[in-house]
Jmol script that loads the backbone (N, CA, C; Angstrom):
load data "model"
ATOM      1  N   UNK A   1      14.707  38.312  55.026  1.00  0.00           N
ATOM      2  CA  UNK A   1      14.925  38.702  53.653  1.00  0.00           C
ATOM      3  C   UNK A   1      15.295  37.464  52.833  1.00  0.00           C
ATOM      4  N   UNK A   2      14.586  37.359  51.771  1.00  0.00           N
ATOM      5  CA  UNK A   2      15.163  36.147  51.027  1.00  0.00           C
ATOM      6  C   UNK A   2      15.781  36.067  50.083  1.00  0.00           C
ATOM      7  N   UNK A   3      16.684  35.580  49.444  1.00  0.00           N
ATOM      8  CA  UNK A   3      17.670  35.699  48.876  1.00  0.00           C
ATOM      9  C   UNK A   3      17.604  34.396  47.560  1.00  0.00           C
ATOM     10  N   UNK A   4      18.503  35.014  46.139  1.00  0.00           N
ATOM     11  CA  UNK A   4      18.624  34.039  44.683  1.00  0.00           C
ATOM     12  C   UNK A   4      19.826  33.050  45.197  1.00  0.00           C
ATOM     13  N   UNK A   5      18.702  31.888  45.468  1.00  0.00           N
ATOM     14  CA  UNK A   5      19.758  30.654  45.250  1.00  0.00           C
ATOM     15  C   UNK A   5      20.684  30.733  43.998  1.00  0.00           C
ATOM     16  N   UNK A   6      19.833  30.946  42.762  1.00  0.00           N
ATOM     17  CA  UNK A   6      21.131  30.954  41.938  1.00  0.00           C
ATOM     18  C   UNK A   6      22.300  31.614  41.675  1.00  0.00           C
ATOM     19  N   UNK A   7      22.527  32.618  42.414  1.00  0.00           N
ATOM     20  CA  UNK A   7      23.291  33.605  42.435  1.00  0.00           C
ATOM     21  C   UNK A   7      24.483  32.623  43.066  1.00  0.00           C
ATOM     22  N   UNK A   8      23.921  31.873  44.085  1.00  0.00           N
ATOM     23  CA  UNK A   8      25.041  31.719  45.193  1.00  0.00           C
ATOM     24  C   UNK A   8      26.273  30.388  44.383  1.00  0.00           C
ATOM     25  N   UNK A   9      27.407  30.911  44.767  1.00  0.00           N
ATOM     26  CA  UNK A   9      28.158  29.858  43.834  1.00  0.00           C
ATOM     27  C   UNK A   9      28.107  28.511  44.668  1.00  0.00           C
ATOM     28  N   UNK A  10      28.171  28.099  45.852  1.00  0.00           N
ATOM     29  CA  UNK A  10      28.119  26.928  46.618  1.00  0.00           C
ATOM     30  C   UNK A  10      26.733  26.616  46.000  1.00  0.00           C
ATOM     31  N   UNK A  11      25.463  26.641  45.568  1.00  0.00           N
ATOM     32  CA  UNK A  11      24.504  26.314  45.137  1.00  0.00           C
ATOM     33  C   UNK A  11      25.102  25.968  43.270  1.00  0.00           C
ATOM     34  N   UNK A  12      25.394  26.256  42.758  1.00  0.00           N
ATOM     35  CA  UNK A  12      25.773  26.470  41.454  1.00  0.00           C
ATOM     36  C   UNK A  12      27.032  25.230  41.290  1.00  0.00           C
ATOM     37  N   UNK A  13      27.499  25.112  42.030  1.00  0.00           N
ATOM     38  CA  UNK A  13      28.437  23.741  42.504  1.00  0.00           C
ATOM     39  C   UNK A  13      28.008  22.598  42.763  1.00  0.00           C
ATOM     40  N   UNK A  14      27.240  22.823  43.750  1.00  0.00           N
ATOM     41  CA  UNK A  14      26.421  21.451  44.136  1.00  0.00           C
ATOM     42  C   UNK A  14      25.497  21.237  42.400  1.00  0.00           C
ATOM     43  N   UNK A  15      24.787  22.555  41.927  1.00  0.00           N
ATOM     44  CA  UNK A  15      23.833  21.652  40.817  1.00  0.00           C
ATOM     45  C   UNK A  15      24.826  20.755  39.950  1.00  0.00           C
ATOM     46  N   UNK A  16      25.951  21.386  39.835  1.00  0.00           N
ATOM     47  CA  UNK A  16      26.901  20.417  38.790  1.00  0.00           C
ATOM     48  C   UNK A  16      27.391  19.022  39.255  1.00  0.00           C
ATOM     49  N   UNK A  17      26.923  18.760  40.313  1.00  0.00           N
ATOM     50  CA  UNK A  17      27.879  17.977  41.126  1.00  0.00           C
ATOM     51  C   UNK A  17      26.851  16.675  40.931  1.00  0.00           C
ATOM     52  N   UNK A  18      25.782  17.063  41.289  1.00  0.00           N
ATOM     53  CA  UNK A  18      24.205  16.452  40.558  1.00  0.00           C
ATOM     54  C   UNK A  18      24.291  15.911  39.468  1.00  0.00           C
ATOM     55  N   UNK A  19      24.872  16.762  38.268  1.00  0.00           N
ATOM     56  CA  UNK A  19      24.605  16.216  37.205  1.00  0.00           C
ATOM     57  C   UNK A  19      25.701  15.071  37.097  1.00  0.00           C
ATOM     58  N   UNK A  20      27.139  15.774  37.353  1.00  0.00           N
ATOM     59  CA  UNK A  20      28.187  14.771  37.546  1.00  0.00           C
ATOM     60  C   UNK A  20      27.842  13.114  37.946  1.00  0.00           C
ATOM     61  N   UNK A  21      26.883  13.017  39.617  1.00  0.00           N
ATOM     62  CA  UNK A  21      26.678  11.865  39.990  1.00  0.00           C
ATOM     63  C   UNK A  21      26.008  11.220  39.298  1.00  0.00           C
ATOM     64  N   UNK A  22      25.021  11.800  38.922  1.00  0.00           N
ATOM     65  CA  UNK A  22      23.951  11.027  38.144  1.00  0.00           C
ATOM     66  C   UNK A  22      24.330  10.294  36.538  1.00  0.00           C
ATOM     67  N   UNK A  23      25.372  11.578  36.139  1.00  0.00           N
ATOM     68  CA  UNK A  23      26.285  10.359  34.885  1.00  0.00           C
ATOM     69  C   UNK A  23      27.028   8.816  35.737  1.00  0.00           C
ATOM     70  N   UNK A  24      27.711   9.393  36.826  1.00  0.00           N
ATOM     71  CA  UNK A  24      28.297   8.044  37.295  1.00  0.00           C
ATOM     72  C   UNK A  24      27.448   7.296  37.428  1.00  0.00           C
ATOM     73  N   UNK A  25      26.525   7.442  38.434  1.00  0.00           N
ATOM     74  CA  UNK A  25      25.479   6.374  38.496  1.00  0.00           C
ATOM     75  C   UNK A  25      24.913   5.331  37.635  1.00  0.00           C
ATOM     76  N   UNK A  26      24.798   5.896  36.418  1.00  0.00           N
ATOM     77  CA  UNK A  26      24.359   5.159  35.208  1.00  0.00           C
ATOM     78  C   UNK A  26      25.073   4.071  34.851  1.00  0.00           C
ATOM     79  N   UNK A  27      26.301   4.121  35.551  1.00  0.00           N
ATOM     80  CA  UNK A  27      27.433   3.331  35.349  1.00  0.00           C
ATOM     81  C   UNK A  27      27.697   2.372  36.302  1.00  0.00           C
ATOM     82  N   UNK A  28      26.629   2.286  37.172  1.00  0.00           N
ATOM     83  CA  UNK A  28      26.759   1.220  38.170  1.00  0.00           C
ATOM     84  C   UNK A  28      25.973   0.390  37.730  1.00  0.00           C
ATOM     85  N   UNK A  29      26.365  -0.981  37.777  1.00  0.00           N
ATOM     86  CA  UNK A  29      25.818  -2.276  37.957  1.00  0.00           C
ATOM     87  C   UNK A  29      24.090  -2.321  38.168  1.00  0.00           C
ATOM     88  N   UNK A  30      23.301  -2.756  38.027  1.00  0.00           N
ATOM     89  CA  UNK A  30      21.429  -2.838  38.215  1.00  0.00           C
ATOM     90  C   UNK A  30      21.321  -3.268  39.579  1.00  0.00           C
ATOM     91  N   UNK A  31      22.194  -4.263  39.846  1.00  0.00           N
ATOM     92  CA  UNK A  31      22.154  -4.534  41.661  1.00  0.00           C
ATOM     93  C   UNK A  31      22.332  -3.350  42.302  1.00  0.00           C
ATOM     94  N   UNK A  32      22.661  -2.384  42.205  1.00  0.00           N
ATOM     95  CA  UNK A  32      22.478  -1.304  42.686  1.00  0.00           C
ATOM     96  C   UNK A  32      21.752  -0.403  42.890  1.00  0.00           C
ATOM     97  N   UNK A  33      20.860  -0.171  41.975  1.00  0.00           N
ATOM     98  CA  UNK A  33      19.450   0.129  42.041  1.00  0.00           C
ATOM     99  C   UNK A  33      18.987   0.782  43.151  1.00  0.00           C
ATOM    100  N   UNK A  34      18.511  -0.635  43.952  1.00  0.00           N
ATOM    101  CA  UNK A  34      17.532   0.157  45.088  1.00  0.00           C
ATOM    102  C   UNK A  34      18.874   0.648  46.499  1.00  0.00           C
ATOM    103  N   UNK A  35      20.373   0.144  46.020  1.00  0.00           N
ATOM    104  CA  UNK A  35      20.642   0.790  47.051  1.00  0.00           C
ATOM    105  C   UNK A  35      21.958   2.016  46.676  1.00  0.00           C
ATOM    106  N   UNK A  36      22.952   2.028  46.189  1.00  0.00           N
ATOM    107  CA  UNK A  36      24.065   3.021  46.100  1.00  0.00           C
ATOM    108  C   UNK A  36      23.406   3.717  45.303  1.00  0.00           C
ATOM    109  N   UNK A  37      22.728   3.772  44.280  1.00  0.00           N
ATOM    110  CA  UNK A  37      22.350   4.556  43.490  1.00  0.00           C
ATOM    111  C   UNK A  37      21.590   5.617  43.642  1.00  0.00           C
ATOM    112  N   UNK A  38      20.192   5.111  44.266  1.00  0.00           N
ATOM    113  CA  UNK A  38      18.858   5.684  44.878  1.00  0.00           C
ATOM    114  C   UNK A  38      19.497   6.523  45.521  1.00  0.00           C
ATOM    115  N   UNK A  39      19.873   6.059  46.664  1.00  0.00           N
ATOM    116  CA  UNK A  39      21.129   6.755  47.939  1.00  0.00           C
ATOM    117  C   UNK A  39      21.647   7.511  47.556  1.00  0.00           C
ATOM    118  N   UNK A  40      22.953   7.317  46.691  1.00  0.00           N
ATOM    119  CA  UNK A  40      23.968   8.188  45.966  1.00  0.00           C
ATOM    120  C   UNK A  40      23.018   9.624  45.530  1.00  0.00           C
ATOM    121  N   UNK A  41      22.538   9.370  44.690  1.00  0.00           N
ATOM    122  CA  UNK A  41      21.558  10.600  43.704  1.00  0.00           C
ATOM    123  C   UNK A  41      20.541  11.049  44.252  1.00  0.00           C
ATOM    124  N   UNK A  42      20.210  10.766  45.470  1.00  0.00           N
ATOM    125  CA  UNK A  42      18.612  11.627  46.622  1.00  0.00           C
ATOM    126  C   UNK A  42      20.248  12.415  47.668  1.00  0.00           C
ATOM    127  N   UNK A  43      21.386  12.059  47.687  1.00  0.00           N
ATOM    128  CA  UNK A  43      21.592  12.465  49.030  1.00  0.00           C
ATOM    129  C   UNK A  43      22.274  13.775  47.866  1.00  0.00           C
ATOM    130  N   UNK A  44      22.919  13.497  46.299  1.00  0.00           N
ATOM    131  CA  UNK A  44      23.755  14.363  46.014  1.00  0.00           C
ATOM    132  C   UNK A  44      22.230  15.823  45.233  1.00  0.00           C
ATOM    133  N   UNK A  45      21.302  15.171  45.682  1.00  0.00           N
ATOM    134  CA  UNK A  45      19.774  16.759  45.210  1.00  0.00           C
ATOM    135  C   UNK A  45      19.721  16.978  46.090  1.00  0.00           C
ATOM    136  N   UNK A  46      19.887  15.898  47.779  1.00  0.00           N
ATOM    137  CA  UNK A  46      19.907  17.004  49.153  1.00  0.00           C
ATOM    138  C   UNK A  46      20.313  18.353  48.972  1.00  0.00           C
ATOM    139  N   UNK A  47      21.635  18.338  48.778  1.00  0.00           N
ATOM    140  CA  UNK A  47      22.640  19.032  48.811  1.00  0.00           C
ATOM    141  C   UNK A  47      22.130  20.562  48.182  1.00  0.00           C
ATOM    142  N   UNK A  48      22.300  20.121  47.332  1.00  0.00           N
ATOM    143  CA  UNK A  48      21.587  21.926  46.916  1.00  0.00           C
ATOM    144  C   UNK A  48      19.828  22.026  47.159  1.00  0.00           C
ATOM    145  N   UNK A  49      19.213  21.145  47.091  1.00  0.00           N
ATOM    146  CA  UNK A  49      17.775  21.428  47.747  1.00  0.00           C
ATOM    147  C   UNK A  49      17.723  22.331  48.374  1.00  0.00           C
ATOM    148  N   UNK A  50      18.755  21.698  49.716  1.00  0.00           N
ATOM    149  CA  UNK A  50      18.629  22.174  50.669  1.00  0.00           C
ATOM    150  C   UNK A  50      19.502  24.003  50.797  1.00  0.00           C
ATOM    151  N   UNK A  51      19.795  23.870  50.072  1.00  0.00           N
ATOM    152  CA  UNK A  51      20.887  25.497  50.410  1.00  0.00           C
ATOM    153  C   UNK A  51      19.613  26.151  49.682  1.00  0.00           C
ATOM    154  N   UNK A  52      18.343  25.601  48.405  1.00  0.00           N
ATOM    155  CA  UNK A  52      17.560  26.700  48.342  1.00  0.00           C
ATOM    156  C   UNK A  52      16.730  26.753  48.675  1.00  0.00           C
ATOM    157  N   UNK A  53      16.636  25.918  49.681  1.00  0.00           N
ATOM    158  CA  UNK A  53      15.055  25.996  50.573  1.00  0.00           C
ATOM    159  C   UNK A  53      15.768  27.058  51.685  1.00  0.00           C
ATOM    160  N   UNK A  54      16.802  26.817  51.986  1.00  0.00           N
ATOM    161  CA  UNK A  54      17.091  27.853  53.148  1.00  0.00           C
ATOM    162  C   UNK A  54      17.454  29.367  52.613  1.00  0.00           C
ATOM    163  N   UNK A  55      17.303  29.419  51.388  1.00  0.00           N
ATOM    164  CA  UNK A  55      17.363  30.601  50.740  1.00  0.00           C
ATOM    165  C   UNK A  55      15.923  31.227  51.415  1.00  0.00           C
ATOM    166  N   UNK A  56      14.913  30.686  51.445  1.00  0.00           N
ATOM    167  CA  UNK A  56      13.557  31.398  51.448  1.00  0.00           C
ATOM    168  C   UNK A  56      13.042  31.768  52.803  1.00  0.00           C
ATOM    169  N   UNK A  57      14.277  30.904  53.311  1.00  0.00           N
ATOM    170  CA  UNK A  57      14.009  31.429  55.482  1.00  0.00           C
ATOM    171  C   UNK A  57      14.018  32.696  55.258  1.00  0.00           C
ATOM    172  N   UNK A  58      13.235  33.694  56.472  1.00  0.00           N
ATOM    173  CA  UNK A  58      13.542  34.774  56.669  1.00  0.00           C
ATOM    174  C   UNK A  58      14.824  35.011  57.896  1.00  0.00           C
ATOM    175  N   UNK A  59      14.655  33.939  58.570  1.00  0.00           N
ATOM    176  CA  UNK A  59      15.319  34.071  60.105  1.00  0.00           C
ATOM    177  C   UNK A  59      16.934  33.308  60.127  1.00  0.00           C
ATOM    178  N   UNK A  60      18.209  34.097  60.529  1.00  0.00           N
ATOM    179  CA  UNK A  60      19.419  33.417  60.287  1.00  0.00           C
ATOM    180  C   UNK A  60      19.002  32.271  60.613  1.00  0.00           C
ATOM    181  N   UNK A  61      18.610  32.311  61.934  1.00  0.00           N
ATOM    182  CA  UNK A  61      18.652  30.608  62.357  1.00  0.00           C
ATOM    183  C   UNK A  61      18.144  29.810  61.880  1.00  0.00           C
ATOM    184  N   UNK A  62      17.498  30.006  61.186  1.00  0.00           N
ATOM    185  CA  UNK A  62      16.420  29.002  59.894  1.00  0.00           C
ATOM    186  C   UNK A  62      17.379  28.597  58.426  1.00  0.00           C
ATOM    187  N   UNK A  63      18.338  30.100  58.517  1.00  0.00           N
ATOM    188  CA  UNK A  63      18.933  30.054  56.851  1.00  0.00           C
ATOM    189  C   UNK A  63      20.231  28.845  57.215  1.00  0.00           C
ATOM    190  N   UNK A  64      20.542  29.309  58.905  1.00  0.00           N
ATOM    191  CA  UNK A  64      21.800  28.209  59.087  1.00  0.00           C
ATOM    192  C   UNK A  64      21.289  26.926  59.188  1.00  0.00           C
ATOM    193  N   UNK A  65      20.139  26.574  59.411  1.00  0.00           N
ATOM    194  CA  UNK A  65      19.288  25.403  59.459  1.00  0.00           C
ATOM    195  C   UNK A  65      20.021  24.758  58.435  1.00  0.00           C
ATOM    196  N   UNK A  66      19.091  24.592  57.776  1.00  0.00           N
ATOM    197  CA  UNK A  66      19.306  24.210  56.242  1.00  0.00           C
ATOM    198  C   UNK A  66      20.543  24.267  55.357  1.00  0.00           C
ATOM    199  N   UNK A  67      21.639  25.299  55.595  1.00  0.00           N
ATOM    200  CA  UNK A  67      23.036  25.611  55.239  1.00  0.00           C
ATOM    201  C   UNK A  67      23.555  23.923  56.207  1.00  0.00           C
ATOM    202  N   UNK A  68      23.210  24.002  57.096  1.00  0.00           N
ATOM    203  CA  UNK A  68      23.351  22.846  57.523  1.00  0.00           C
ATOM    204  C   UNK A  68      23.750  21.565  57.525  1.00  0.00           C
ATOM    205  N   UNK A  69      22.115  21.421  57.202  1.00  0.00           N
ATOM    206  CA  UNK A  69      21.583  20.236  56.462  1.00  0.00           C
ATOM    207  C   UNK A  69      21.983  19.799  54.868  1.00  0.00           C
ATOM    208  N   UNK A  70      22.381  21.005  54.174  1.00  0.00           N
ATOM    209  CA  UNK A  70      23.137  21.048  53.005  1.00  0.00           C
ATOM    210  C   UNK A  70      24.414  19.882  53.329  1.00  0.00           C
ATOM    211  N   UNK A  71      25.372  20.969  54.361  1.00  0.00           N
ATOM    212  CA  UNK A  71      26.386  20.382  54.500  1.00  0.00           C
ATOM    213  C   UNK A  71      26.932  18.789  54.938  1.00  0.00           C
ATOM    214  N   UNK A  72      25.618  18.415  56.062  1.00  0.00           N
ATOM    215  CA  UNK A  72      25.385  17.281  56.034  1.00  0.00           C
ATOM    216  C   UNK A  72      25.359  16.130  54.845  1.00  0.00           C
ATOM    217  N   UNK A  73      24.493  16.407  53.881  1.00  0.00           N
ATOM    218  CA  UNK A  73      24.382  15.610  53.146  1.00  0.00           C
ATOM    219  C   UNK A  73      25.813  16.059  52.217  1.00  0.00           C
ATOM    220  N   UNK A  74      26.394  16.713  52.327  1.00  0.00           N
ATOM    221  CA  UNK A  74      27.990  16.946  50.904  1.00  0.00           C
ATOM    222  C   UNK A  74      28.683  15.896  51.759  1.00  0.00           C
ATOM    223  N   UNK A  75      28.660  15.604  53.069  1.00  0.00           N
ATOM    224  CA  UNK A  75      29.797  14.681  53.984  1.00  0.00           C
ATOM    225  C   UNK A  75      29.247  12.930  53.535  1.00  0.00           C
ATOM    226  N   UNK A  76      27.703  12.794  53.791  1.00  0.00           N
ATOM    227  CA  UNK A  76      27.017  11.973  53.584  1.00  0.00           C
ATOM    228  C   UNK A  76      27.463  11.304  52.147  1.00  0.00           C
ATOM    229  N   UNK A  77      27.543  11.875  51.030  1.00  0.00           N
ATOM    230  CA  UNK A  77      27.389  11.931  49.469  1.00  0.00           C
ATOM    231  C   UNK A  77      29.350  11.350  49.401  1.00  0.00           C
ATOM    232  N   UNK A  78      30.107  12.302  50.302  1.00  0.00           N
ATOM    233  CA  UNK A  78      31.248  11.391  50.400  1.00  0.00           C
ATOM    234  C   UNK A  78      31.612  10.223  50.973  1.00  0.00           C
ATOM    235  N   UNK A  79      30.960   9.832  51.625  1.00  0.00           N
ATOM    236  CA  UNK A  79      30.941   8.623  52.605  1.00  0.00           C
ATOM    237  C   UNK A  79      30.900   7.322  51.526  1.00  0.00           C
ATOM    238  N   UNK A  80      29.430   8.051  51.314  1.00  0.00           N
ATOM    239  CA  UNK A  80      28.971   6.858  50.171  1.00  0.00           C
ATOM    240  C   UNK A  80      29.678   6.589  48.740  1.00  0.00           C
ATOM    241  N   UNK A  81      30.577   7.459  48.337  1.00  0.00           N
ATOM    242  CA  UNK A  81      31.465   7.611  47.461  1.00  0.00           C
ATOM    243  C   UNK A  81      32.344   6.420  47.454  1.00  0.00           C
ATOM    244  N   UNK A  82      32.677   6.426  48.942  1.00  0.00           N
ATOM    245  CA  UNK A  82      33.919   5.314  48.866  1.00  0.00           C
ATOM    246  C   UNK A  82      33.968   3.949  48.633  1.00  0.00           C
ATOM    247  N   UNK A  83      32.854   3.687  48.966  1.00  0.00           N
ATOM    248  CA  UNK A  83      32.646   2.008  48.683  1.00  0.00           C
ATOM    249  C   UNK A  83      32.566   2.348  47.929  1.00  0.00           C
ATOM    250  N   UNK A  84      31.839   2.928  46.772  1.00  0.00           N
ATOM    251  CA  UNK A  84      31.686   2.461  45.256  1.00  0.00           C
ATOM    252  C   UNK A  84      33.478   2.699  44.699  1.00  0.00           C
ATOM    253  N   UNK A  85      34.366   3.232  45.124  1.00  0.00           N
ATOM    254  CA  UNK A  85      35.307   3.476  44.644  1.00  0.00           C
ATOM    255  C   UNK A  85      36.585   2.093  44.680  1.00  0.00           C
ATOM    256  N   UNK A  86      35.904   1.475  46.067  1.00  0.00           N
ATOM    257  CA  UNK A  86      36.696   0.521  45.763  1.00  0.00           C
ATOM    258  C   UNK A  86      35.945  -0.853  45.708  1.00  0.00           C
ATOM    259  N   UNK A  87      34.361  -1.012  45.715  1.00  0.00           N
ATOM    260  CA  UNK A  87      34.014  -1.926  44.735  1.00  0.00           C
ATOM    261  C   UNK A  87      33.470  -2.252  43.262  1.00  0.00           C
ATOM    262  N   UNK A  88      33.841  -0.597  42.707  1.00  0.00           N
ATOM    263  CA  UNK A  88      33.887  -0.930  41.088  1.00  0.00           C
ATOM    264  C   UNK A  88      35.187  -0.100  41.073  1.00  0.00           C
ATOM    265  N   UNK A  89      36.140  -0.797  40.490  1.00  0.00           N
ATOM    266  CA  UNK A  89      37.489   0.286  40.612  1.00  0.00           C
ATOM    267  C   UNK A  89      37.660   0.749  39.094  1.00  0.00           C
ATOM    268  N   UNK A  90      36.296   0.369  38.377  1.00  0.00           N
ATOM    269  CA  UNK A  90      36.280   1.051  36.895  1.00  0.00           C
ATOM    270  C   UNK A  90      36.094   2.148  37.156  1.00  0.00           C
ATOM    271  N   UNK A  91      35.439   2.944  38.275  1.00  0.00           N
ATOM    272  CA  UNK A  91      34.469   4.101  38.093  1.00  0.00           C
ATOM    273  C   UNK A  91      35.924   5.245  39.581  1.00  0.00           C
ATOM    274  N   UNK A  92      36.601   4.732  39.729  1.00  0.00           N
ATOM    275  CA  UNK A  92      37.534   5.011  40.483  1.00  0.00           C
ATOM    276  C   UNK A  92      37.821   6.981  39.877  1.00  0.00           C
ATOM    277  N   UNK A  93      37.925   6.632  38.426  1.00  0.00           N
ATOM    278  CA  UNK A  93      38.467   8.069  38.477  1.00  0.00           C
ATOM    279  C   UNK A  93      37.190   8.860  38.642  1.00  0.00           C
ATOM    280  N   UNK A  94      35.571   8.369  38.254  1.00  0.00           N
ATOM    281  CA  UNK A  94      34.807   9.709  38.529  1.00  0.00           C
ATOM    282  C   UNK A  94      34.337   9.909  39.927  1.00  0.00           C
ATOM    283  N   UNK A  95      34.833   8.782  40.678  1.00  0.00           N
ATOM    284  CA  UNK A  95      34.621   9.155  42.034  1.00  0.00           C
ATOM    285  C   UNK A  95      35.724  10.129  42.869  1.00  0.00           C
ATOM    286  N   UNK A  96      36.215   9.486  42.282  1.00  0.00           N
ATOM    287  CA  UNK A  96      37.450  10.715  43.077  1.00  0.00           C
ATOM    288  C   UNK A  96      37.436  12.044  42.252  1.00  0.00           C
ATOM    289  N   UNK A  97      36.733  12.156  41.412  1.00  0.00           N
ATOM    290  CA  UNK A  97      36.274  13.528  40.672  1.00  0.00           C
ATOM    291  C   UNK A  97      35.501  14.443  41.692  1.00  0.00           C
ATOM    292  N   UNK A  98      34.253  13.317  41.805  1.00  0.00           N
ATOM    293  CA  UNK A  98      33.267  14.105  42.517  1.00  0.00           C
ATOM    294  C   UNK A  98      33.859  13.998  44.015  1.00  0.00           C
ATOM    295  N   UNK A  99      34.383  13.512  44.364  1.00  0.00           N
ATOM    296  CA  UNK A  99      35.149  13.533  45.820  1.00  0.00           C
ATOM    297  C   UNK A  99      35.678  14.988  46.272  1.00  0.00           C
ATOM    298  N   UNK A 100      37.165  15.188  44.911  1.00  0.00           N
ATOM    299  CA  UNK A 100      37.372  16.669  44.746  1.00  0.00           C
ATOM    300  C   UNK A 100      36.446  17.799  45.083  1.00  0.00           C
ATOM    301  N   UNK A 101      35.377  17.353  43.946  1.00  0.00           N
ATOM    302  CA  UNK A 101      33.846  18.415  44.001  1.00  0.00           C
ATOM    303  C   UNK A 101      33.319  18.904  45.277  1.00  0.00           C
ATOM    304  N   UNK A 102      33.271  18.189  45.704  1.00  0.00           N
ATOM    305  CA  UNK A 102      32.310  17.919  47.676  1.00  0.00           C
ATOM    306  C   UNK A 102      33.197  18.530  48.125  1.00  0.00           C
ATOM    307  N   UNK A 103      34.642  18.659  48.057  1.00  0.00           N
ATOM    308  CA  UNK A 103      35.517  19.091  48.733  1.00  0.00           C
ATOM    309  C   UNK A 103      35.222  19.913  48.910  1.00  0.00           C
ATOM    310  N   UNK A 104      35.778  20.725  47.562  1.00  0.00           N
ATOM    311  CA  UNK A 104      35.407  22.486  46.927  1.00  0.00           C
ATOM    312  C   UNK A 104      34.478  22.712  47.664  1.00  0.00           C
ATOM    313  N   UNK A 105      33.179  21.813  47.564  1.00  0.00           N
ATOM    314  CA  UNK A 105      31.575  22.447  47.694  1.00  0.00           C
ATOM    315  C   UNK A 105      32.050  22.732  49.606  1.00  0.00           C
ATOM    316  N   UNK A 106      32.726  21.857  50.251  1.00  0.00           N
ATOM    317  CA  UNK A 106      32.740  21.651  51.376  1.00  0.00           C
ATOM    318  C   UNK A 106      33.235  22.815  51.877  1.00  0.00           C
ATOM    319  N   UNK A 107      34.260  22.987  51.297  1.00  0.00           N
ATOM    320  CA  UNK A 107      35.282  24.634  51.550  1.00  0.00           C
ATOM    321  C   UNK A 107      34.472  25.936  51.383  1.00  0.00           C
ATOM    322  N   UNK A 108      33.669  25.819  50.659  1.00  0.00           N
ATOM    323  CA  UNK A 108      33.091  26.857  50.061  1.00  0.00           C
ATOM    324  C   UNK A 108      32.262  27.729  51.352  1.00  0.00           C
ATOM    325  N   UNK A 109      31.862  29.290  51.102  1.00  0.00           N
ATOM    326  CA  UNK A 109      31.551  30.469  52.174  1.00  0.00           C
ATOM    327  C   UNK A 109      29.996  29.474  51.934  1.00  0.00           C
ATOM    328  N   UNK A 110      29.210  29.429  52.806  1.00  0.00           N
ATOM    329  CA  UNK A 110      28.319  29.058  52.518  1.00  0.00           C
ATOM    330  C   UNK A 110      27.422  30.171  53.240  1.00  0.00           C
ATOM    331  N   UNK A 111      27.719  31.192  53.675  1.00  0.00           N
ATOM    332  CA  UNK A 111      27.042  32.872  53.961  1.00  0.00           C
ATOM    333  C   UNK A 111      26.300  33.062  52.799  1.00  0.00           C
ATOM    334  N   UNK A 112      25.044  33.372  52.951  1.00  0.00           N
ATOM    335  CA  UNK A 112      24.109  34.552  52.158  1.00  0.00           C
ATOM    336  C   UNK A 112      23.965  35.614  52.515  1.00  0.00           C
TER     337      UNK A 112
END
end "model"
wireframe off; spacefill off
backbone 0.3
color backbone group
């Protein structure tokens, strides 16, 4: 049975969390470019991609697949958080914003 990603609030979290990074990002340095950035902003669209591609599994084990792989990349998206936090310590407070965020997103029922 497949189920409205948008309904789900852990999906509805992560999209904000998206938009969130992608303002920070803008705010990094051009040397960054091909690497924290690219990185940063493909791993923080993983994140909910992936919770609505596994919306369209029919089979639990397919929907936990991907619930997964979601979660993977929210741990991933924090990882990478931290260096930027303490090698631009301008951008310190929106990282530890979105840090918070991932948290939440992390805590969150991630059941459909």
């Amino acid at each position: 049975m497949k189920h409205n990603f948008r309904e789900l609030t852990v999906w509805r979290k992560s999209m904000n969390l998206v938009f969130e990074t992608y303002k920070m990002t803008r705010e990094l340095p051009s040397i960054e470019k091909f690497g924290l950035i690219s990185q940063v902003n493909r791993c923080a669209v993983s994140i909910s991609s992936n919770i609505a591609e596994g919306t369209s599994r029919t089979t639990d084990k397919e929907i936990t697949r991907f619930m997964n792989i979601a979660m993977g990349s929210a741990y991933e998206l924090e990882t990478q958080l931290m260096p930027i936090t303490r090698l631009y310590s301008n951008l310190e407070p929106q990282t530890i914003t979105l840090i918070d965020n991932l948290n939440e997103i992390q805590k969150n029922d991630w059941r459909i």
